[in-house]
N, CA and C of each residue as an Amber inpcrd file, in Angstrom:
protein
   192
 -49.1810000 -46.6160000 236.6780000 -48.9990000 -48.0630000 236.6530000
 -48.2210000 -48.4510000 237.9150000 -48.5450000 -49.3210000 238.4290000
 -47.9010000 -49.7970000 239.7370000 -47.1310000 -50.8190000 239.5780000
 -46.1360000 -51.4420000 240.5760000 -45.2500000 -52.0080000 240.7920000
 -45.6950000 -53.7520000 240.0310000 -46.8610000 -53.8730000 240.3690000
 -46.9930000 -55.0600000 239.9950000 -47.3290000 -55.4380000 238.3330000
 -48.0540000 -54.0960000 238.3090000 -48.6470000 -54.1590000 236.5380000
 -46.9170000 -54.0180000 235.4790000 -46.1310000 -52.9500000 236.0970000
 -45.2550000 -53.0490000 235.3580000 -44.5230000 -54.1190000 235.3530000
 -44.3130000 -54.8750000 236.4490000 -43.2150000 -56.7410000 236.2350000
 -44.1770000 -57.4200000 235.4990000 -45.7530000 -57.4740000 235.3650000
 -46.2880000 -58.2350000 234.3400000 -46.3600000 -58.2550000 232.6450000
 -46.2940000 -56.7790000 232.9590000 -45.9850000 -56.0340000 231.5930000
 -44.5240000 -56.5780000 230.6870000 -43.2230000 -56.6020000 231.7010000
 -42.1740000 -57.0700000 231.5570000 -42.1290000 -58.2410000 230.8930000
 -42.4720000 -59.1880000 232.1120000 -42.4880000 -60.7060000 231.7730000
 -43.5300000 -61.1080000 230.7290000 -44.3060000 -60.1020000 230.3020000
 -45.4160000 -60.7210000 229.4490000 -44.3800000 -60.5240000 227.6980000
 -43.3530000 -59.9230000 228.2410000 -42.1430000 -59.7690000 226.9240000
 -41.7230000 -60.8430000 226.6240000 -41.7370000 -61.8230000 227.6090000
 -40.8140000 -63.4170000 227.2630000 -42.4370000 -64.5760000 226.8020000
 -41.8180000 -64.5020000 225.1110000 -42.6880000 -65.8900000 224.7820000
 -42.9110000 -66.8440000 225.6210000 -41.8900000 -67.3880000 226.3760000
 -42.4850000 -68.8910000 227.2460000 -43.4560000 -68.2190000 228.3920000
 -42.8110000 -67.3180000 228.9560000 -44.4440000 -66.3360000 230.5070000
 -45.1300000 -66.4380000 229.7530000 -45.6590000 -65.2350000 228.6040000
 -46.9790000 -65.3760000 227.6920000 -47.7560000 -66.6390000 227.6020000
 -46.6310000 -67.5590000 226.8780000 -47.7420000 -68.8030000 226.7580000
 -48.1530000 -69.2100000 227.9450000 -47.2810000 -69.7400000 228.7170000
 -47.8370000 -70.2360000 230.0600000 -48.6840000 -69.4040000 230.6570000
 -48.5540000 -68.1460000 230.8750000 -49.8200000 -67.9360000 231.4000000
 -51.0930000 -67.1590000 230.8860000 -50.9140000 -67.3340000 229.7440000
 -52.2630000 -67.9750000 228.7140000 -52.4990000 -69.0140000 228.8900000
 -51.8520000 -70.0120000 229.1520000 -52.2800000 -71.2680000 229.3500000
 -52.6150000 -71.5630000 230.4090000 -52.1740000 -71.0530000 231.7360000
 -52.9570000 -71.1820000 233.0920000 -54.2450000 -70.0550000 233.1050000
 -54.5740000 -69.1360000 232.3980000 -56.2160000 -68.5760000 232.3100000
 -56.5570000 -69.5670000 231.6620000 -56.8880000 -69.8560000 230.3330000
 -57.6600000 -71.0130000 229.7080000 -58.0730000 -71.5590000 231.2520000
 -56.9850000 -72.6590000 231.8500000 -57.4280000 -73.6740000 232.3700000
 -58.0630000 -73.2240000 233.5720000 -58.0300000 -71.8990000 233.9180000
 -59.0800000 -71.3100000 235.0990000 -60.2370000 -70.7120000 234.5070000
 -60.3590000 -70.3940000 233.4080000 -61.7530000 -70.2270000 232.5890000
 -62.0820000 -71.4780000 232.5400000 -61.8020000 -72.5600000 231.8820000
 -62.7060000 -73.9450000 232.1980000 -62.9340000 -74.3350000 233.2680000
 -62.2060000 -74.1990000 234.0360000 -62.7710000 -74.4400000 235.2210000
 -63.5110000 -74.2490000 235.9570000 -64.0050000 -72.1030000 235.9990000
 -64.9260000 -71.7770000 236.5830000 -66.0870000 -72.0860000 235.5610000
 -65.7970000 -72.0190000 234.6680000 -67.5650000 -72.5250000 233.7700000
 -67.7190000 -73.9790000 233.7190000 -67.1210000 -74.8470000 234.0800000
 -67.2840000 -76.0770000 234.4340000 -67.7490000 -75.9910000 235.7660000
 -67.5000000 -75.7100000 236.7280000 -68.1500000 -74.7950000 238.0770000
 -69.6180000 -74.6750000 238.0820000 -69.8190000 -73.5860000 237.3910000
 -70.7960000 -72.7900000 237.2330000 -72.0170000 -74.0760000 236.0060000
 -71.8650000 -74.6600000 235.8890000 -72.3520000 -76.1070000 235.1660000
 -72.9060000 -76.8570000 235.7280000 -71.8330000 -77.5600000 236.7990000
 -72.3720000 -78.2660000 238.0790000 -73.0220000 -77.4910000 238.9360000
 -73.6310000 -76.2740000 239.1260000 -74.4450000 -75.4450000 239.7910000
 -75.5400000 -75.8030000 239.4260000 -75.4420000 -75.4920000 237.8510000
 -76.7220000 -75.7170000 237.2040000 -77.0770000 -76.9240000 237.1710000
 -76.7840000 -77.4750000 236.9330000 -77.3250000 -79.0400000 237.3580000
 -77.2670000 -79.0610000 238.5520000 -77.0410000 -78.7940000 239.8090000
 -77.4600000 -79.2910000 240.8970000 -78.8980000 -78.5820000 240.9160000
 -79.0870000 -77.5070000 240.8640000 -80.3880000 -76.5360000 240.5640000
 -81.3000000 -76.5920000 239.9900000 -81.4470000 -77.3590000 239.0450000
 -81.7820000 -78.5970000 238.4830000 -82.5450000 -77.5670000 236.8800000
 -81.7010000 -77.0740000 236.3230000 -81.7360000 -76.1390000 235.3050000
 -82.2800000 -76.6580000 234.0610000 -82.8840000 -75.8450000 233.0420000
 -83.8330000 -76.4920000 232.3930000 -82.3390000 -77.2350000 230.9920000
 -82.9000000 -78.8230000 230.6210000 -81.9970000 -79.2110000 229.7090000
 -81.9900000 -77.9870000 228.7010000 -82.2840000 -77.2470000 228.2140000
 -82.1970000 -75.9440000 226.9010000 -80.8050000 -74.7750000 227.2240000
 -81.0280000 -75.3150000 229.1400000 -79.7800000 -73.9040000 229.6210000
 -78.5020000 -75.2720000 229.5170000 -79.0020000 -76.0650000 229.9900000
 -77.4380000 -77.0170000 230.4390000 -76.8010000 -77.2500000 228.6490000
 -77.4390000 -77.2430000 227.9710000 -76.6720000 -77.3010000 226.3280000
 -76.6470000 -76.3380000 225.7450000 -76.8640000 -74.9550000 226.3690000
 -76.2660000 -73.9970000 226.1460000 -74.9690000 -73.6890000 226.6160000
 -75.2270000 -74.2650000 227.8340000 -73.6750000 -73.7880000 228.8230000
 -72.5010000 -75.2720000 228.3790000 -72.8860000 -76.0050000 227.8690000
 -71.9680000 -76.8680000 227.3460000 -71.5250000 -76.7070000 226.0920000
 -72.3430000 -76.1060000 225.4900000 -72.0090000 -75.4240000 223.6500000
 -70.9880000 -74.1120000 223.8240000 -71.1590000 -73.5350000 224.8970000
 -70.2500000 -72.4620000 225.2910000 -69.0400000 -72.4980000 225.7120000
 -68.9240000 -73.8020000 226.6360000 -67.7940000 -74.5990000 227.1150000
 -67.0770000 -74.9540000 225.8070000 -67.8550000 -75.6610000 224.7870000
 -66.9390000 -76.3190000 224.0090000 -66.4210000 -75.1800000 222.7230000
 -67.2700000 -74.4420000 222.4600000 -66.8250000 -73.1190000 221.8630000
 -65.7320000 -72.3860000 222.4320000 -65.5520000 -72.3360000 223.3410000
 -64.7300000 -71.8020000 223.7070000 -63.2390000 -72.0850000 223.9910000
 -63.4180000 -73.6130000 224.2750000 -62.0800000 -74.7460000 224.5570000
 -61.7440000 -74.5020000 222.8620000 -62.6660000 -74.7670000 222.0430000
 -62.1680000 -75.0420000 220.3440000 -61.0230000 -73.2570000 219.9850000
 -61.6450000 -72.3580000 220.3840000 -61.0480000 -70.9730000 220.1380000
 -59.9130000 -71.2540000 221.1390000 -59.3070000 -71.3110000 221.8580000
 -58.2750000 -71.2580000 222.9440000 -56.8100000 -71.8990000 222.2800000
């Protein structure tokens, strides 16, 4: 384990680090699949994929 994994390991001991940065992934997982959305629609993706990838989005915001 290296220098960096073990201070994460550490700080992942303090409830408030944990949450927060659980809470800053969430908001970089929505983001890149909100990303990856506007791709598809620029690409001009069939409506069956774009309400898939929005059912996934919102599945996933609801679990978080």
């Amino acid at each position: 384990m290296n220098i960096a994994e073990k201070y994460l390991k550490k700080q992942l001991a303090s409830e408030e680090f944990k949450h927060s940065f659980l809470e800053e992934k969430v908001k970089l997982d929505i983001e890149y699949r909100l990303e990856e959305l506007k791709k598809d629609i620029k690409t001009h993706k069939s409506p069956e994929e774009l309400i898939r990838k929005v059912d996934s989005i919102e599945q996933f915001v609801m679990s978080a």
